[in-house]
Backbone as numpy.savetxt, mean C-alpha at the origin, in Angstrom:
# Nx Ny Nz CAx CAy CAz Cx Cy Cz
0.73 -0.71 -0.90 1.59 -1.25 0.13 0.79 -1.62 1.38
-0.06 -0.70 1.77 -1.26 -1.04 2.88 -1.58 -2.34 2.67
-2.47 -2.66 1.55 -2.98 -3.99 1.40 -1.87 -5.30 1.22
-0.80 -5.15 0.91 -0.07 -5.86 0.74 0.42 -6.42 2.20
0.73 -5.30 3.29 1.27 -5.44 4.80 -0.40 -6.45 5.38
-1.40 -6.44 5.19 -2.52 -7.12 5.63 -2.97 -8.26 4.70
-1.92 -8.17 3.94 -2.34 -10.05 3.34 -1.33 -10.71 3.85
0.08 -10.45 4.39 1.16 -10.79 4.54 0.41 -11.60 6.03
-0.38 -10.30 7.03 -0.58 -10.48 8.18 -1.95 -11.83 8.04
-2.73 -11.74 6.85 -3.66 -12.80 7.01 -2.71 -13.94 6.81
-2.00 -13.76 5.83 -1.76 -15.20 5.22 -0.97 -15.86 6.68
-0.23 -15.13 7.66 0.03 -15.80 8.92 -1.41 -16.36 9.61
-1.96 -15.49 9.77 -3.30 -15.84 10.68 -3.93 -17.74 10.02
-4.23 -17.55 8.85 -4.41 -18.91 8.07 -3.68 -20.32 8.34
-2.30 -19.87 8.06 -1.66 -20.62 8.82 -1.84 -20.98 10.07
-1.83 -20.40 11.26 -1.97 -20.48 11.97 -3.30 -21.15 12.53
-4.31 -20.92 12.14 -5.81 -21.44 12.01 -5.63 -23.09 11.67
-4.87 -23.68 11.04 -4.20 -25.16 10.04 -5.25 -25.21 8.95
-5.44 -23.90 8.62 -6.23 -23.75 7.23 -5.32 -24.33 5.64
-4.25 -24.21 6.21 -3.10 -24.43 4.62 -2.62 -26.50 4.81
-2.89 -26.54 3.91 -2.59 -27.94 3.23 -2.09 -28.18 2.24
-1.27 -28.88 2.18 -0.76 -29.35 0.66 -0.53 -30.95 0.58
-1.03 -31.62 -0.54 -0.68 -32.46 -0.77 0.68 -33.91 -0.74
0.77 -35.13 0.26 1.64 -35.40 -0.31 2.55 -36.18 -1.60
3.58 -35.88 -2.14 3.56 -36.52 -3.66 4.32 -37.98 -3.03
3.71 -39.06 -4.19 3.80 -40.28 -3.92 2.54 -41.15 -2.89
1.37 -40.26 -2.77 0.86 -40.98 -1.47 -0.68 -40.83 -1.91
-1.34 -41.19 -1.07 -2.94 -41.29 -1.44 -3.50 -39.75 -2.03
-4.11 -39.48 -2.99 -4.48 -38.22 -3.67 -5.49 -37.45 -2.47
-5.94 -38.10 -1.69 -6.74 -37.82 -0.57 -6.22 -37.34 0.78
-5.05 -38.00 0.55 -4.01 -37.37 1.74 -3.32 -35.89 1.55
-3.46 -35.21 2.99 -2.89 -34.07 2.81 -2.20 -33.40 3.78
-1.32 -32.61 4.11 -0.56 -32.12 5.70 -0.95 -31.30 5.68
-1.85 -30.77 6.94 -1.75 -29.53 7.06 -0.51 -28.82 7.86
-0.63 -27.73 7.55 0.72 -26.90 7.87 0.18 -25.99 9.47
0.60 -25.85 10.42 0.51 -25.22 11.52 1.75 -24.75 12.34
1.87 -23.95 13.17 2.44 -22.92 14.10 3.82 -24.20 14.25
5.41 -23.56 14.31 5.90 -24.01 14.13 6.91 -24.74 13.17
5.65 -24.62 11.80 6.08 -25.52 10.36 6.93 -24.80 9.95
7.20 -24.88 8.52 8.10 -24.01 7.68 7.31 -22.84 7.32
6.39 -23.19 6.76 5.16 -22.05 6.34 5.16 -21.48 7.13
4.61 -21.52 8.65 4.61 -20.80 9.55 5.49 -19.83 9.38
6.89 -20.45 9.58 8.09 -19.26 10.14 8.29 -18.68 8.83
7.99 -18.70 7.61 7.63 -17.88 6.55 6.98 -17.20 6.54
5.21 -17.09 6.80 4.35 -16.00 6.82 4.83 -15.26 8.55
5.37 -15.76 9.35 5.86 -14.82 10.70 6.85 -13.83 9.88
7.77 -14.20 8.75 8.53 -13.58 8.31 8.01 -12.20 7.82
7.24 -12.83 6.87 6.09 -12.12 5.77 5.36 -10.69 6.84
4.97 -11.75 7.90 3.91 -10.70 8.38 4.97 -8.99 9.06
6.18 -9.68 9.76 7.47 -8.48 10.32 7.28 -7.71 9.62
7.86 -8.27 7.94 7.85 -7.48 7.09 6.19 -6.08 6.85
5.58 -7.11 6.58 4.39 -6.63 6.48 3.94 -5.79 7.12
4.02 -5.06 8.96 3.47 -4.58 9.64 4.09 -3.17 9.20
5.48 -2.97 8.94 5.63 -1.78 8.38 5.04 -0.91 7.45
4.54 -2.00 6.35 3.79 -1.30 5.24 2.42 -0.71 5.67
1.93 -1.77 6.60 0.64 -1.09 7.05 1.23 -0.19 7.97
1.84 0.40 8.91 1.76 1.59 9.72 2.32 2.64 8.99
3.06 2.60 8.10 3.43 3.49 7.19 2.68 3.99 6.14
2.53 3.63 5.38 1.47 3.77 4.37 0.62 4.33 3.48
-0.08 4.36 4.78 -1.61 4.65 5.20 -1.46 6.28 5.63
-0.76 6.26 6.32 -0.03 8.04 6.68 0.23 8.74 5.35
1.30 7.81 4.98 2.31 9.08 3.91 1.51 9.10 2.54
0.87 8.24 2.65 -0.32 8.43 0.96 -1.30 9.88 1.28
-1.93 9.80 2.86 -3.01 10.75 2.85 -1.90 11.98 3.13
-0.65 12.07 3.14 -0.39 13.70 3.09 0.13 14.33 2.13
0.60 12.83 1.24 0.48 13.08 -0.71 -0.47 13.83 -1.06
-1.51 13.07 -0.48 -3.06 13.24 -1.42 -3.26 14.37 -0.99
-2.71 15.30 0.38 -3.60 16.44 0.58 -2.08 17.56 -0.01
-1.40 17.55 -0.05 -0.36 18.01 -0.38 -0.94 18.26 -2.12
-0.62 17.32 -2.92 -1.09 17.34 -4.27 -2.39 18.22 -4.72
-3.61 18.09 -3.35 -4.65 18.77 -3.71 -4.06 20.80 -3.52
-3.27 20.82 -2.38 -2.91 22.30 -2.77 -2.33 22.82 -3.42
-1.28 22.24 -3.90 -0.15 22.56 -5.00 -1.15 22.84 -6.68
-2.26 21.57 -6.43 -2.78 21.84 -7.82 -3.97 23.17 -7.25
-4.23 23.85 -6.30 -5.51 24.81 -6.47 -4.26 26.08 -6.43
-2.96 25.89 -6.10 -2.29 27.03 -6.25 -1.73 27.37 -7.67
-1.60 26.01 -8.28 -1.11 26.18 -9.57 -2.48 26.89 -10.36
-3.50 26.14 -10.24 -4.37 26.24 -11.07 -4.93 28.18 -11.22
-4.77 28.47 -9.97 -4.90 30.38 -10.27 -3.78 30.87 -10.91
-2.59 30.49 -11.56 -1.34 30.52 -12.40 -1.86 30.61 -13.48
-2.47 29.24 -13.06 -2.25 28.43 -14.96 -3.39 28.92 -15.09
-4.54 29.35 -14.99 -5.63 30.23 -15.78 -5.83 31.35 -15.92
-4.66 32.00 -14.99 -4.37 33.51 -15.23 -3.31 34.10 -16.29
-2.64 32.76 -16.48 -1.45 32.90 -17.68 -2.26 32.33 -18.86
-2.89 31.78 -18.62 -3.56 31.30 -20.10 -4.65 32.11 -20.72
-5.05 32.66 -20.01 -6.61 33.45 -20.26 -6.32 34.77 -20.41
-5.25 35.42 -19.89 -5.00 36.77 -20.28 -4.00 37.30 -19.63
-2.64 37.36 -20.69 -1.26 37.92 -19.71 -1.45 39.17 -19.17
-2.48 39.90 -19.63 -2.40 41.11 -18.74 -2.77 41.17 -17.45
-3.43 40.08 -16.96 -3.67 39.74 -15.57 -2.10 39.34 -15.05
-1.68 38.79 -15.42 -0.50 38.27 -14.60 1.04 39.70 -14.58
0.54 40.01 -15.38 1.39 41.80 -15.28 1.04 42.01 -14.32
-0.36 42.68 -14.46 -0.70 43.42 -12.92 -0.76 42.57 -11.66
-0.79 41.29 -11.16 -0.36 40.90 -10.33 1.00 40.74 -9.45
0.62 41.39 -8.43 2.58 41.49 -7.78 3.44 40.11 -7.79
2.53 38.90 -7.39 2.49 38.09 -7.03 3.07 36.66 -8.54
2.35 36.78 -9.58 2.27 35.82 -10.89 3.39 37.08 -11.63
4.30 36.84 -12.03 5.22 37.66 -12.85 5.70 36.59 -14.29
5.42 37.00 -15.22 5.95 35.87 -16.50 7.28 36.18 -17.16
């Protein structure tokens, strides 16, 4: 979603630059419009980009407290799951792991 909110935001910037062209049909193959601030494109990637700024401020946050979240859940599981697998009599005598 990050990368997606910063292509939204380039593909405005481009526009904006009169980097985007398209061809017109019926007319010299050499001829072309560019599109700039104002156009339709424009007020499309302005659209794009609204949209877009959310994904990047959001994101970017809630992935890294997945990722650190996920890393404790699995080092808490993992003294479980190798104490239940390797020998139930460990998990008897623990007050804590009960099966």
């Amino acid at each position: 979603m990050s990368n997606t909110g910063g292509a939204w935001d380039n593909a405005k910037k481009y526009v904006e630059k009169g980097m985007l062209k398209f061809k017109i049909p019926g007319t010299n193959p050499q001829e072309y419009k560019v599109q700039t601030k104002g156009s339709d494109a424009h007020k499309a990637a302005v659209v794009g980009d609204t949209v877009g700024d959310p994904f990047k401020d959001t994101s970017g946050p809630a992935i890294n407290i997945v990722m650190k979240l996920m890393a404790i859940l699995s080092l808490v599981c993992l003294v479980y799951v190798s104490c239940v697998c390797t020998c139930r009599v460990c998990a008897l005598k623990s007050p804590f792991f009960r099966v």
